[in-house]
C-alpha positions, 0 to 999 in steps of 0.5 A: 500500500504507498504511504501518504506524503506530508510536507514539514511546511504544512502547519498550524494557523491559529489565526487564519480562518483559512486553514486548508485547502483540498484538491480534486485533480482530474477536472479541477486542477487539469483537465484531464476528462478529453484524456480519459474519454479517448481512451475509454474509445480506444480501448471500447473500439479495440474490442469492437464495443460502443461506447457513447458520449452519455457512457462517458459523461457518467464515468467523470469523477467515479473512482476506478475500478467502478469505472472499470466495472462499466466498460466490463458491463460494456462489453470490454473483455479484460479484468478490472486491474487490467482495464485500469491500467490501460487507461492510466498507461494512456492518460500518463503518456498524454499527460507527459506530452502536455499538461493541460491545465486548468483556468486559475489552479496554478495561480491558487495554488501558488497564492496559498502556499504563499501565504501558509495555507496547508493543501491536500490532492484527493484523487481518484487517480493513482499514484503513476498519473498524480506523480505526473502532475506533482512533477509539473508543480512546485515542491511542497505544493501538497502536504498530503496526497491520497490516490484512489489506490489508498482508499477501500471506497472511492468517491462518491464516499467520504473516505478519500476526504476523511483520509485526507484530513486525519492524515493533515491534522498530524501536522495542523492540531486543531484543524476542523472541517468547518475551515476546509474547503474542498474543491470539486468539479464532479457529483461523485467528488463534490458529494464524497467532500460534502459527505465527509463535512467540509466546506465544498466548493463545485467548479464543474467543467465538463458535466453540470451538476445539478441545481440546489445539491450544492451551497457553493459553485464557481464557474471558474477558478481565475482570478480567484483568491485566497480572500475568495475562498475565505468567504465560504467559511461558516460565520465570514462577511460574505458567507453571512450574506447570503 
């Protein structure tokens, strides 16, 4: 089983209200959903099975071996383990080629390790494609990272998030859930980070999410700050205003 990462930078904040900040990857920080789409078609049309549009949007955010379940039912003639690692072994090698960030990430991420504020990666990815990330970003970007190979039950459960925070609260005494925001831009991600009691954040991009489920939705992370994600908080100015 790979260990969890943490870095010696993440640290108490007693005085911020902002005290950490967990990330989704594929669709929130890159937009990696193109990637894994054509790879579903490769694989579907090697073995001569349809695989529509529809069939595609439903697999955005599940974890995946729940993902490689549905291309069995499909009629993808390989295992579970066997299908994950072609389309992993696919998305890697695009993702070496090129990173296809999205709008505003980067910019927040650098903001909030600037100002001290502790961030998590909760993926459903494993660990080979989030390596290729971490790799394109600064060191210590993440304290903690959790892959979807380091949890029983994959998103939509709390665990990956649950995980995430008790691994962050041995190097942030004090760290409460209501001064997480978790950033999600899936059903299954977004309910797995609401499930688990932070503060969820929802930039969807390549499905919709449906109205009313969720309190918070950007639709874009540009030009958003440090200051923005405060306001979400429970009991601040702009969270108060609504």
């Amino acid at each position: 089983m790979p260990l969890l990462t943490t870095d010696d930078s993440a640290r108490s904040q007693p005085d911020a209200a902002l005290q950490a900040v967990f990330w989704d990857m594929d669709g929130t920080i890159v937009d990696t959903e193109p990637y894994w789409i054509a790879a579903e078609k490769e694989l579907t049309a090697a073995f001569g099975v349809d695989w529509s549009d529809a069939q595609a949007e439903a697999m955005v955010g599940q974890a995946l071996e729940v993902s490689a379940g549905m291309l069995q039912q499909a009629g993808v003639p390989l295992g579970i383990r066997e299908i994950i690692d072609r389309l992993i072994g696919q998305v890697a090698a695009q993702v070496r080629r090129e990173v296809p960030w999205r709008p505003g990430a980067r910019e927040l991420l650098t903001e909030l390790q600037s100002a001290g504020i502790p961030c998590a990666l909760v993926t459903m990815s494993e660990q080979v494609l989030a390596q290729e990330i971490l790799r394109a970003l600064p060191a210590g970007t993440f304290g903690v990272v959790v892959t979807g190979d380091m949890v029983g039950r994959g998103k939509p459960d709390p665990e990956p998030y649950q995980l995430a925070f008790d691994t962050l609260k041995g190097t942030v005494p004090g760290l409460d859930k209501a001064r997480v925001v978790a950033i999600e831009d899936s059903l299954p991600g977004a309910t797995s980070a609401q499930a688990a009691g932070l503060v969820t954040l929802t930039v969807p991009n390549f499905v919709a999410l449906p109205p009313g489920v969720f309190r918070h939705e950007w639709d874009s992370l540009a030009g958003r700050g440090v200051d923005h994600l405060c306001g979400l908080l429970p009991g601040s100015v702009l969270e108060s205003a609504r």
